[in-house]
VEXDREN-795477 format. One record per residue (C-alpha): residue in one letter; x, y, z. Coordinates in steps of 0.02 Angstrom, whole numbers, padded with zeros to 5 digits, always signed. Example, Ala and Ser with C-alpha at 12.3 -4.5 7.8 and 13.67 -1.06 7.14 Angstrom:
<sites>
A+00615-00225+00390
S+00684-00053+00357
</sites>
This chain:
<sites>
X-00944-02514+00789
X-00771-02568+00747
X-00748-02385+00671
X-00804-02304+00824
X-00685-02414+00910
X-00530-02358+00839
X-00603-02191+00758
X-00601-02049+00874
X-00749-01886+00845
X-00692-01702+00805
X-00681-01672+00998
X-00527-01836+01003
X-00436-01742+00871
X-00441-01570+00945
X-00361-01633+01106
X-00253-01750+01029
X-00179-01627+00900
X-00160-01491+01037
X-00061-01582+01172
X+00039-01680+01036
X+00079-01540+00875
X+00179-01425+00982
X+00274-01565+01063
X+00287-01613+00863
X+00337-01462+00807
X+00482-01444+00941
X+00559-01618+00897
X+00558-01575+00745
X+00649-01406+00765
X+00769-01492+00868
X+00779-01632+00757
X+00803-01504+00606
X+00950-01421+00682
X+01030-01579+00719
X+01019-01625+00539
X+01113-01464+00510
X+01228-01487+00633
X+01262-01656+00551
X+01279-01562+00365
X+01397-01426+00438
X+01523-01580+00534
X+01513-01701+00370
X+01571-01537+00262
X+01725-01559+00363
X+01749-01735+00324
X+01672-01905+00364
X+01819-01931+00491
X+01731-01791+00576
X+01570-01834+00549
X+01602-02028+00622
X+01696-01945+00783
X+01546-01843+00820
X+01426-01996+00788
X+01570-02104+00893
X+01586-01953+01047
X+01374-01974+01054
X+01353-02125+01095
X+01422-02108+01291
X+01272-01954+01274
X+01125-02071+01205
X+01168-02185+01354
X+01146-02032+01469
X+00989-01985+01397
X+00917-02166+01395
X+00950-02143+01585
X+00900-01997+01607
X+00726-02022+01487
X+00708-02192+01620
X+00711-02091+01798
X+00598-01936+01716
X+00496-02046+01608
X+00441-02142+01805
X+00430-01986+01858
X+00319-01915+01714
X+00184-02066+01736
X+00161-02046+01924
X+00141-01852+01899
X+00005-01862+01737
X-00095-01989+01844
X-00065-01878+02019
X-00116-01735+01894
X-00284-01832+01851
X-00305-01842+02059
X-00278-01668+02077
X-00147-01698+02203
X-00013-01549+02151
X+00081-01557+02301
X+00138-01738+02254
X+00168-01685+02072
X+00295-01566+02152
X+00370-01671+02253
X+00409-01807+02114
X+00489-01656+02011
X+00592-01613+02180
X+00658-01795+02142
X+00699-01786+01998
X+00799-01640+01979
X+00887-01731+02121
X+00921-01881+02022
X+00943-01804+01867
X+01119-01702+01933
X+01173-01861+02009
X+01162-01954+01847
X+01239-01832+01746
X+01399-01799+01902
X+01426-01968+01867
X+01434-01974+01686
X+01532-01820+01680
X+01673-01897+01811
X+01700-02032+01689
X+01717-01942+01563
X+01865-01830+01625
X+01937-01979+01695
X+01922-02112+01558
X+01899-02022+01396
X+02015-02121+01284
X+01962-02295+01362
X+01761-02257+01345
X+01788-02213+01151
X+01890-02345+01103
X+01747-02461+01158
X+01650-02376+01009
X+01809-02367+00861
X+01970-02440+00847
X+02016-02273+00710
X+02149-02176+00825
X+02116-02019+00719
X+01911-02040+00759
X+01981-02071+00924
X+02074-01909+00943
X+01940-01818+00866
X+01798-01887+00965
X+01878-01858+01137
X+01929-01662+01097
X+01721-01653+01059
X+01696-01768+01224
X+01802-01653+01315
X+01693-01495+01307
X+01555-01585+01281
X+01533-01683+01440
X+01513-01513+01506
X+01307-01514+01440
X+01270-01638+01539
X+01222-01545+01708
X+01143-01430+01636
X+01027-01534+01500
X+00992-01639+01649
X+00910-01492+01744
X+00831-01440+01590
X+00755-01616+01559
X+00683-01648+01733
X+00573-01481+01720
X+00551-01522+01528
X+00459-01699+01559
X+00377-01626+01725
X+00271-01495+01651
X+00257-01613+01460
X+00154-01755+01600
X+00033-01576+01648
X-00003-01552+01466
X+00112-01386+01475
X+00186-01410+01288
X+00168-01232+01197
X+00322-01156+01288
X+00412-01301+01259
X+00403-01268+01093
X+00471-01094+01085
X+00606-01111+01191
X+00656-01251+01071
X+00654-01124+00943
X+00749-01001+01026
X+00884-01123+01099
X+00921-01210+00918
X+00942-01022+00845
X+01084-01000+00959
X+01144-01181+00924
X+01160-01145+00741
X+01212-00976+00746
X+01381-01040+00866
X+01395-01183+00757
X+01425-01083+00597
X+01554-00965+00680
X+01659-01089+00775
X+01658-01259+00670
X+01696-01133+00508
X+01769-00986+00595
X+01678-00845+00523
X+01655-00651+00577
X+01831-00670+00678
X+01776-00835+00777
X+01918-00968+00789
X+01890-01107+00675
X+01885-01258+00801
X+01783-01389+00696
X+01736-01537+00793
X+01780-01423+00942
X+01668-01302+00902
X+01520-01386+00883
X+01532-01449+01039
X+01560-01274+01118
X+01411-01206+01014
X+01289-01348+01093
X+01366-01302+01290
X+01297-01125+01263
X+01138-01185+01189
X+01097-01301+01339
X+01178-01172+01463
X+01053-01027+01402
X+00918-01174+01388
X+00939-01227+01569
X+00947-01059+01627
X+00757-01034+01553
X+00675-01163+01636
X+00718-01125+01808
X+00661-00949+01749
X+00499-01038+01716
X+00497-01122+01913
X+00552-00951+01972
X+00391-00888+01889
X+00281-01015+01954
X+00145-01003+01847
X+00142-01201+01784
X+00103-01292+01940
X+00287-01303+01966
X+00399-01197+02090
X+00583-01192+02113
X+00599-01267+02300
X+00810-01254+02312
X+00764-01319+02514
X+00660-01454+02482
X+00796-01528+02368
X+00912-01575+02519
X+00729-01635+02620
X+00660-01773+02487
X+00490-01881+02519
X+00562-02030+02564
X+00390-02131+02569
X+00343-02035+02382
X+00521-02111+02340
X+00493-02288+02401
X+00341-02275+02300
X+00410-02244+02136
X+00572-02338+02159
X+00448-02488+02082
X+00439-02415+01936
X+00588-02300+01915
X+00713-02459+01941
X+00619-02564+01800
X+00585-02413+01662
X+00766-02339+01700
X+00843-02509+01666
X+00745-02540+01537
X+00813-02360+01445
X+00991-02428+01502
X+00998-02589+01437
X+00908-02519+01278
X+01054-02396+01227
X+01168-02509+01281
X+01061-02619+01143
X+01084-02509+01010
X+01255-02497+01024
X+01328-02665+01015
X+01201-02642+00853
X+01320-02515+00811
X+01466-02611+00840
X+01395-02742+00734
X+01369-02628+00586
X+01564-02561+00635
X+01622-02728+00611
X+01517-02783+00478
X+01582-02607+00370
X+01651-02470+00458
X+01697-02362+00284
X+01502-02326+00282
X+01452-02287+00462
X+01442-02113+00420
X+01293-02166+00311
X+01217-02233+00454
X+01251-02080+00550
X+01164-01984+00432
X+01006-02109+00418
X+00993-02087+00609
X+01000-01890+00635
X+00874-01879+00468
X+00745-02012+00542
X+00744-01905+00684
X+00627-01775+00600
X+00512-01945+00555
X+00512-01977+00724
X+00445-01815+00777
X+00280-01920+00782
X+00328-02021+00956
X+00369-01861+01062
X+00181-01791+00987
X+00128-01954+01043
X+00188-02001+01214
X+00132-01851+01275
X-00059-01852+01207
X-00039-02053+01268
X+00032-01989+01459
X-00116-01853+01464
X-00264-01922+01381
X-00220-02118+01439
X-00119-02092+01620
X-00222-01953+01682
X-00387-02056+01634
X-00314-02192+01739
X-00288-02080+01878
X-00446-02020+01886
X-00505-02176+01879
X-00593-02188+01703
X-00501-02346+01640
X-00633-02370+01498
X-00595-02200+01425
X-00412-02229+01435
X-00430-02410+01339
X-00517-02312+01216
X-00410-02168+01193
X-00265-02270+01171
X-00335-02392+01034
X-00368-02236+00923
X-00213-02147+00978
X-00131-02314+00914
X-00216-02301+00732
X-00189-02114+00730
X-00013-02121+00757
X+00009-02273+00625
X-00085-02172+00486
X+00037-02021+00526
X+00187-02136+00524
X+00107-02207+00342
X+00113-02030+00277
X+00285-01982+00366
X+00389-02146+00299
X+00289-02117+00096
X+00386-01932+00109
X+00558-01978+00168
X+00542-02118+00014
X+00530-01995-00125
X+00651-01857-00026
X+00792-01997+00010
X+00932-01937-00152
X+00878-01752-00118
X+00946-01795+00068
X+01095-01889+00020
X+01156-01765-00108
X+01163-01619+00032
X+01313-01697+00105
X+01501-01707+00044
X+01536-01891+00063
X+01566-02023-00098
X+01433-02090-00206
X+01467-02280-00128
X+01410-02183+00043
X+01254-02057-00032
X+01195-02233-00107
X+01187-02311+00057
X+01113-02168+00126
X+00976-02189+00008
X+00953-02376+00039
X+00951-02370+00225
X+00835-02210+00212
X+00712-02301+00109
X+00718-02481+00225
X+00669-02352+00373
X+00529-02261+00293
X+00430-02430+00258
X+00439-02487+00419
X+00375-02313+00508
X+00210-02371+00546
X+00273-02527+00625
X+00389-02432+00743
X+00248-02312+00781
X+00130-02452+00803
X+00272-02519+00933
X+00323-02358+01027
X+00136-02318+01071
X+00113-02495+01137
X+00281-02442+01238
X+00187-02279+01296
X+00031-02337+01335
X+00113-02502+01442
X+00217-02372+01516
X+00086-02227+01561
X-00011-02369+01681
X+00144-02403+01749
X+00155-02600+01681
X+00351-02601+01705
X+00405-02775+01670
X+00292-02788+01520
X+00381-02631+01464
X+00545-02688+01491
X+00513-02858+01369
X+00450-02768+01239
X+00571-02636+01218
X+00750-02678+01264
X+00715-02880+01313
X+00660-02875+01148
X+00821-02783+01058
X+00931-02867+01174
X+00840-03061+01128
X+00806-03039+00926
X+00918-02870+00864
X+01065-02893+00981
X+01074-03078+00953
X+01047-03067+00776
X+01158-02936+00712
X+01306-02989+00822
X+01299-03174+00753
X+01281-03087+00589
X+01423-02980+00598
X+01541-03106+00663
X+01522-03273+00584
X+01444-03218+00393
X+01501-03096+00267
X+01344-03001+00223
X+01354-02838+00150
X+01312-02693+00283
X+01149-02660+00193
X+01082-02850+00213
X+01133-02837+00378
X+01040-02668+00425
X+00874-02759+00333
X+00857-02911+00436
X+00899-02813+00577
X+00759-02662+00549
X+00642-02801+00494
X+00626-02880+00666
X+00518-02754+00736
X+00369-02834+00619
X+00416-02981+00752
X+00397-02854+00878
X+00227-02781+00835
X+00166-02963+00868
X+00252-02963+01067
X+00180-02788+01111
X+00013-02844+01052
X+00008-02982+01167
X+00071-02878+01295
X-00072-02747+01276
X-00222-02841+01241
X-00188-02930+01417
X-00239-02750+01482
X-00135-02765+01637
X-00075-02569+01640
X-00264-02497+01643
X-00278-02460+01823
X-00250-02300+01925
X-00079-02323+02033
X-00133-02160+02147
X-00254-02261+02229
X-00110-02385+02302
X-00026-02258+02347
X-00134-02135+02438
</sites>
């Protein structure tokens, strides 16, 4: 019985494995060519390499804002999807694209008016300073369109519409790579613009991205249209309606980024000689973490659109054994990037103090995979019935209460080695796993929100 409970059949896996591989397989593309990316900035120097890493964090604020308004947005259209109301799903996507461009205005404003004062809050190195705001410069320039791009993305990932996700990926890192190798290096006659030039490669990339999903709406063939009227004539009621659990998740994603970087700032103060290490540790786990995009999706389908058509019992049960599922995964993902970790750090051109800290950190990560995965689909699960301020204390009240805490009093009043540091920080996600279990035994996000709002 207890097998069966957290066990799924042949038919489980075969739904599971084709919602969540190509969402997978696109991370990890994506998550590939950053690595790359990262490789072809450190072989111009770890001053480069910590500008770029620096310049990014205004962007993983963005996104965490961004991921907060379409990640509402996704669970109200998987469980209107599991109603069968379309109409609605459009509408919610109408919103967001709304909201999206707003966001991303305003984050682009700042930018060209406060560039110097937004990255010094990140580095107190005037040469990572100069460096990161010539890469902020054309980079705040993505943000419009990777906005667009990720309203339309979520919309049709909450319909179970992952497969041409998945090539357009493909495509779009192609052209990312390719424009990184001619303008960071200069080759075939390109200027060689370095920090510059990566940041010029990824504005094409998103541009020629962007410009294929409204193709897609154009086509209409995924539930979704391009409605350019409707976007000046939004459903106010459909707006009031989610603004319960937009305002909630979208904090949530704030406050979380804004988390992880005074974590950042801790490890800055604590040693900033090796946060290009921790740089590379973060762009390489990215590929591990290929496993939560595969996830959330297979958790928004096969647990929010059971919810919204009303079959809480099959949702409870799909998300125990997505739960086990994704830990066994994460079991075999973190054993790999343990024996791969000196094979990693030797591909870049920093010092040995540096490729062993790369190692270390790699290593700390890998054991604790199944814990974060155990964690994150907890997150997913709370999230997809819409149980926003149970969310919101296990993800960033969480960070903000143990991590943020922690590694600030750390950093400021001890003298423990960076490594140490990055340990007791990783480890209190085991603390974690203990708080989202509470949280999701109580049971209080399996019900079907369409019916309070019909």
């Amino acid at each position: 019985a207890l097998l069966k409970k957290y066990i799924g059949d042949k038919i489980f896996y075969k739904t599971t494995l084709a919602i969540a591989i190509p969402i997978m397989m696109q991370q990890f593309v994506t998550s590939f060519v950053n690595l790359i990316d990262n490789l072809m900035i450190g072989s111009v120097g770890s001053q480069a390499l910590t500008a770029v890493t620096v310049a990014n964090k205004v962007y993983i604020i963005f996104n965490s804002t961004l991921f907060g308004i379409c990640g509402a947005a996704g669970i109200f259209i998987a469980q209107y999807y599991g109603a069968k109301d379309k109409e609605k799903c459009q509408r919610i996507l109408n919103i967001n694209l709304v909201c999206g461009f707003v966001i991303a205005l305003c984050f682009m404003i700042a930018l060209l008016l406060f560039p110097q004062q937004i990255i010094s809050i990140f580095s107190s190195n005037s040469e990572v300073i100069a460096l990161s705001v010539s890469y902020v410069s054309i980079a705040l320039m993505t943000y419009i369109p990777f906005a667009i791009t990720f309203s339309i993305m979520m919309a049709l990932r909450a319909i179970g519409v992952n497969k041409i996700q998945l090539y357009i990926g493909i495509f779009v890192v192609i052209i990312n790579t390719t424009f990184n190798y001619l303008l960071i290096y200069g080759h075939f006659g390109f200027p060689e613009l370095g920090v510059k030039g990566a940041a010029i490669a990824t504005l094409i990339a998103r541009t020629v991205e962007m410009c294929i999903y409204i193709g897609i709406l154009i086509r209409n063939k995924y539930t979704f249209s391009l409605q350019i009227k409707e976007l000046f004539h939004l459903d106010i009621q459909l707006i009031k309606s989610m603004i319960s659990k937009a305002i909630p998740l979208t904090v949530n994603e704030i406050f979380f980024s804004l988390g992880l970087t005074l974590l950042f700032l801790s490890y800055v103060r604590c040693d900033e000689s090796l946060i290009s290490a921790i740089s590379v540790v973060d762009t390489v786990m990215q590929i591990g973490y290929m496993i939560f995009g595969g996830l959330s999706s297979a958790i928004s389908i096969m647990v929010g659109n059971r919810l919204g058509a009303d079959l809480i019992d099959e949702a409870k049960d799909n998300a125990n054994k997505l739960i086990v599922l994704g830990m066994m995964v994460g079991a075999c993902i973190g054993l790999t990037f343990i024996v791969v970790a000196p094979y990693i750090a030797n591909l870049y051109n920093v010092s040995d103090v540096i490729k062993q800290t790369i190692v270390t950190l790699l290593r700390i990560k890998s054991c604790l995979i199944p814990v974060y995965v155990y964690n994150v689909c907890i997150f997913f699960v709370l999230r997809a019935g819409g149980d926003a301020l149970s969310t919101m204390i296990v993800d960033s009240g969480f960070l903000w209460c143990a991590g943020v805490v922690v590694s600030t009093v750390l950093s400021m009043y001890t003298t423990l080695p960076l490594v140490t540091l990055y340990i007791i920080v990783e480890s209190l996600d085991i603390v974690k796993l203990f708080v989202a279990s509470y949280f999701y035994r109580k049971g209080k996000w399996a019900k079907n929100m369409t019916l309070s709002m019909s």
